[in-house]
C-alpha positions, -999 to +999 in steps of 0.1 A: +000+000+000+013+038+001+025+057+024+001+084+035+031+108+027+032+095-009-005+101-010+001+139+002+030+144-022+007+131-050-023+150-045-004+187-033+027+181-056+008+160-084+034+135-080+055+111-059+083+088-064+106+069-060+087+038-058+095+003-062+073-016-084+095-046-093+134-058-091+164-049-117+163-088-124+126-086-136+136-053-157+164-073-173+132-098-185+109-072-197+142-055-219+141-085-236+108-087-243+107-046-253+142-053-281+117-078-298+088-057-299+111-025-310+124-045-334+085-048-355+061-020-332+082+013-326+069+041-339+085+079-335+065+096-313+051+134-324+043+167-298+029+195-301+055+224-300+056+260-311+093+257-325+084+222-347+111+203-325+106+171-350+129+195-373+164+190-370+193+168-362+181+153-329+170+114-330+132+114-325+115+096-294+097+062-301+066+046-285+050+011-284+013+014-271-004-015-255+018-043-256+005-055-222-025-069-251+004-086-262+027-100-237+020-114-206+051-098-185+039-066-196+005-072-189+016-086-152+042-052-148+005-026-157-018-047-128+007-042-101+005-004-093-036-008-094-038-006-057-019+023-057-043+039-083-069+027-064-057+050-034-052+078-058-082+078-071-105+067-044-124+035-060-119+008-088-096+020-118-089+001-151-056+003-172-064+026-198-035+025-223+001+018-220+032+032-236+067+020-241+085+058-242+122+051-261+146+076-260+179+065-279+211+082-274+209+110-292+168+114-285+157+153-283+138+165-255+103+157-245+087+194-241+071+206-215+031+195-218+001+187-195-015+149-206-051+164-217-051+145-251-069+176-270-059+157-305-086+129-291-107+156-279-108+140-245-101+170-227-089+166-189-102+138-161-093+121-135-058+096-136-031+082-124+000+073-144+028+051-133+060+059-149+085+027-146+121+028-151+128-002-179+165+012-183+185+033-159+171+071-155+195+093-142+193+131-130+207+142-166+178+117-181+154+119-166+114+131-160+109+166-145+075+181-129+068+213-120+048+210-082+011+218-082+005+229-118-020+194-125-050+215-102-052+240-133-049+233-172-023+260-188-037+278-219-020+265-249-010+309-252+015+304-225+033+277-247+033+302-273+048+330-251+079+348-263+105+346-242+095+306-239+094+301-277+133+321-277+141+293-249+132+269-270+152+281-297+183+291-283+189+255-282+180+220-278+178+216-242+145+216-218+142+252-212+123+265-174+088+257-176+068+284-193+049+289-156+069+297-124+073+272-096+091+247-084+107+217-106+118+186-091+132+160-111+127+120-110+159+102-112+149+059-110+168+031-114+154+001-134+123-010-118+113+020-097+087+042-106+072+075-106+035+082-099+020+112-116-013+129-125-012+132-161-022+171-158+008+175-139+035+201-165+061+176-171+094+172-196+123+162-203+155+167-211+174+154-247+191+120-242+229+133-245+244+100-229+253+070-245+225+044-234+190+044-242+166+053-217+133+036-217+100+035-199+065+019-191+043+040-189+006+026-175-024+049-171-050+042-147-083+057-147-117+050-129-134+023-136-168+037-146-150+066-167-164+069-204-137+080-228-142+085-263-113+062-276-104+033-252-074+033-265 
C-alpha cells in the first residue's frame, strides 16, 4: 500500500516517487521482451511544439502502445500499481492504455506539456500514471514536474509566449517551464517508478548520454469513466 506521505505528495505536488514496483532482475526480462517488440512496433513519437522540434538533427523519441494486449510480462508489470491507483483515485480504476516511451542516445527532448489529449478531444479527467524505469534514468535523463500545476490546465498561449518560444530556440535543451514554480526531477533506477497525474506540467530533457533510456508508462483511470477512444 502507500504511504500516507506518498498520497500527500501526489495530491499537493501532483506527483511522488521513488517507488519500487518490481526488481532490476525482472527489468532485465521485460528489456528482452521490449528489443523484440522495437524491433517490429516502434513508432516515432510526435508533440505538439511552437518551434516544430521534430525539425532538425536530434534522433526522434519512439513509442509502443499496448503491448500489455500482447505479452504477458507486460501485462503482469501494468496490474501491479492498481492498488496504488486505487488510493489515488479513491475507488476501482482500469488500465487505460500503455506506452513503451524510447529515448535512444541522441533522442531530443520531450517538451514541457500537461496529458489532456486535446488531438482525441478527451479534454482533462481524472488519472493516475505510473511511470517505470525499464532502463536506468538518471538526473541528466530523466522526467521533471513542475509542483502543483496538474489542479489548473495551462492555456496553450502560455506555450506560445515569447520569451519561452526564444528558450526553445536558443537551443535543444529543456528550457524552465513556461509557468513559475518549483521543478523537481525523477531520477529511478530500473524498476522504480514514478506516480504522476497526467495534468501534472512535465518534460524532459534530450538524451545526451550514450544508453538508451526507456519507460513503461501505464495509465490508470476510474473504472466507470467513459472516454471517447479506449485506447
Amino acid at each position: 500500500m502507500l504511504s500516507a506521505r506518498a498520497i500527500t505528495e501526489f495530491h499537493e505536488s501532483g506527483f511522488s516517487f521513488p517507488l519500487t514496483l518490481a526488481s532490476e532482475g525482472e527489468m532485465s526480462l521485460i528489456r528482452d521482451d521490449l528489443d523484440a517488440l522495437i524491433d517490429t512496433e516502434k513508432t516515432p513519437e510526435t508533440f505538439y511544439s511552437a518551434v516544430a522540434p521534430d525539425e532538425g538533427a536530434d534522433v526522434a523519441v519512439e513509442t509502443i502502445y499496448n503491448a500489455h494486449q500482447r505479452n504477458s510480462r507486460v501485462d503482469d508489470l501494468a496490474e501491479r500499481p492498481t492498488l496504488w491507483a486505487e488510493a489515488l483515485l479513491g475507488g476501482p480504476v482500469r488500465v487505460w492504455r500503455t506506452t513503451f516511451w524510447i529515448k535512444s542516445a541522441g533522442a531530443r527532448r520531450v517538451e514541457w506539456h500537461q496529458d489532456t489529449y486535446k488531438d482525441e478531444d478527451l479534454g482533462s479527467f481524472p488519472n493516475v500514471n505510473a511511470w517505470i524505469a525499464i532502463d536506468d534514468a538518471p538526473l541528466e535523463n530523466c522526467l521533471s514536474f513542475l509542483a502543483g500545476s496538474h489542479k489548473s490546465i495551462i492555456p496553450l498561449e502560455q506555450f506560445r509566449a515569447p520569451a519561452y518560444v526564444e528558450a526553445l530556440r536558443s537551443n535543444g535543451d529543456l528550457p524552465n517551464p513556461p509557468v513559475a514554480g518549483v521543478v523537481s526531477q525523477a531520477p529511478l533506477r530500473p524498476g522504480q517508478c514514478v506516480l504522476f497525474d497526467g495534468r501534472v506540467l512535465h518534460g524532459s530533457a534530450p538524451n545526451r548520454t550514450a544508453g538508451r533510456r526507456a519507460g513503461l508508462v501505464i495509465r490508470f483511470v476510474p473504472r466507470d469513466l467513459e472516454l471517447r477512444h479506449k485506447y
